[in-house]
N, C-alpha and C positions, 0 to 999 in steps of 0.2 A: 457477451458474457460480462456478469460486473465480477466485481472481486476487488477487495480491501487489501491497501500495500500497506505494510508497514512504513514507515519513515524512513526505515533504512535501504531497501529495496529502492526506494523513491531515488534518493540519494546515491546510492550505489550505483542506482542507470542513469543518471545525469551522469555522473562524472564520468564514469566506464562504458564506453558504449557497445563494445563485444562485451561478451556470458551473458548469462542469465537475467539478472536485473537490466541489462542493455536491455534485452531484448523487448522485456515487458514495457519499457518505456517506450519501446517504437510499437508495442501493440499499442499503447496508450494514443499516442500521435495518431497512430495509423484507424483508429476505433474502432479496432478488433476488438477492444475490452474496454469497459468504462471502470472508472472507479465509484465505490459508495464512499464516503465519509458523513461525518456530522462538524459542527462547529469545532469541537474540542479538534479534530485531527486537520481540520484547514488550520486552526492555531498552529498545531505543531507543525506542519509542514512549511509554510512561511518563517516561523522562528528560527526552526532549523536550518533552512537555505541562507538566511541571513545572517547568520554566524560567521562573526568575521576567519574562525577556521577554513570558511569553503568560498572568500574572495576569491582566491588564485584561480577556481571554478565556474563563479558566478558572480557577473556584477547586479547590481540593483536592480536595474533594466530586466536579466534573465529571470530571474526570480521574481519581479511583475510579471513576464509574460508568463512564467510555468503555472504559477498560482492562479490568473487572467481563466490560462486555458482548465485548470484542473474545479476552477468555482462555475464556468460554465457548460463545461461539458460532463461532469461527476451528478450523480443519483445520489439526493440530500435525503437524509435519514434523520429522523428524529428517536432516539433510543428510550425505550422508557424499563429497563431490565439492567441492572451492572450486577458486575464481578469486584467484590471487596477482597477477592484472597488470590489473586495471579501474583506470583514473586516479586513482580516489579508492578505496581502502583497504576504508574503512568501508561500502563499498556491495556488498562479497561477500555479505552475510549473503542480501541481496535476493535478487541473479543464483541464489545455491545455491539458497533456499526454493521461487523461479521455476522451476529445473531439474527439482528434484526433486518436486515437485508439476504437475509439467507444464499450467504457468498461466502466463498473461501478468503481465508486470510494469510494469504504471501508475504512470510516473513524470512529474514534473516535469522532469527532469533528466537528457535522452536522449543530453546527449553525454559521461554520464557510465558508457554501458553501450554502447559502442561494436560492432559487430554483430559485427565481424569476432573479438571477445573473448568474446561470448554465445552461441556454440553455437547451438542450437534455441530458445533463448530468444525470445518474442515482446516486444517493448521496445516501449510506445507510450505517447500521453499520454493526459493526461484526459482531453480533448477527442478525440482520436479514439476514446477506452474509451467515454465515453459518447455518441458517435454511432452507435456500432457499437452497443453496447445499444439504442440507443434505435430504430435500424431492426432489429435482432432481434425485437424485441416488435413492433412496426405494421409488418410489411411489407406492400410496396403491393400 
């Protein structure tokens, strides 16, 4: 299954390794799910780990291998569609990569992809991403 994380999902399962975003990041490891990105969200995903906020998390070395593993194992998209009017700017790169790879977008952060602004985008979070995996696999 692919599916677009947002940055903070990303971030939330590195550092927490139980809930929800743990979990997606050991689907990640484990390639039960791959990711799509484009250019712009391997930017953000590197910038972000490097943030001297999330040392005490991750040294330099972690954040090469995460990045290592996430440019060679992720489904590269090239978007040719954007969203000019999402609340926050910075969160086109997501909605596009979503669109265009036609995968859900797991986020933290659902009232920043508002339905009426996402097209056929599937907008959900951790927790329903990985409940819904998690009854995909054992069903009763």
């Amino acid at each position: 299954m692919i599916v677009v994380l947002d940055t903070n999902v990303l971030v939330s399962g590195l550092i927490v390794a139980v809930g929800p975003s743990g979990r997606i990041v050991d689907m990640l490891r484990t390639g039960d799910i791959q990711l799509a990105v484009d250019d712009r969200i391997l930017a953000e995903y590197e910038e972000v780990l490097a943030r001297p906020r999330f040392n005490p998390y991750f040294t330099a070395e972690d954040v090469y291998r995460v990045m290592g593993f996430i440019r060679a194992d992720s489904v590269r998209v090239v978007c040719s569609t954007s969203f000019t009017d999402l609340p926050d700017p910075k969160d086109a790169p997501f909605a596009e990569t979503a669109l265009v790879a036609k995968a859900p977008l797991v986020t933290g952060n659902i009232k920043h992809f508002p339905a009426k602004l996402c097209r056929e985008i599937r907008v959900i979070t951790p927790a329903q991403f990985a409940a819904e995996f998690q009854s995909d696999q054992h069903p009763e």
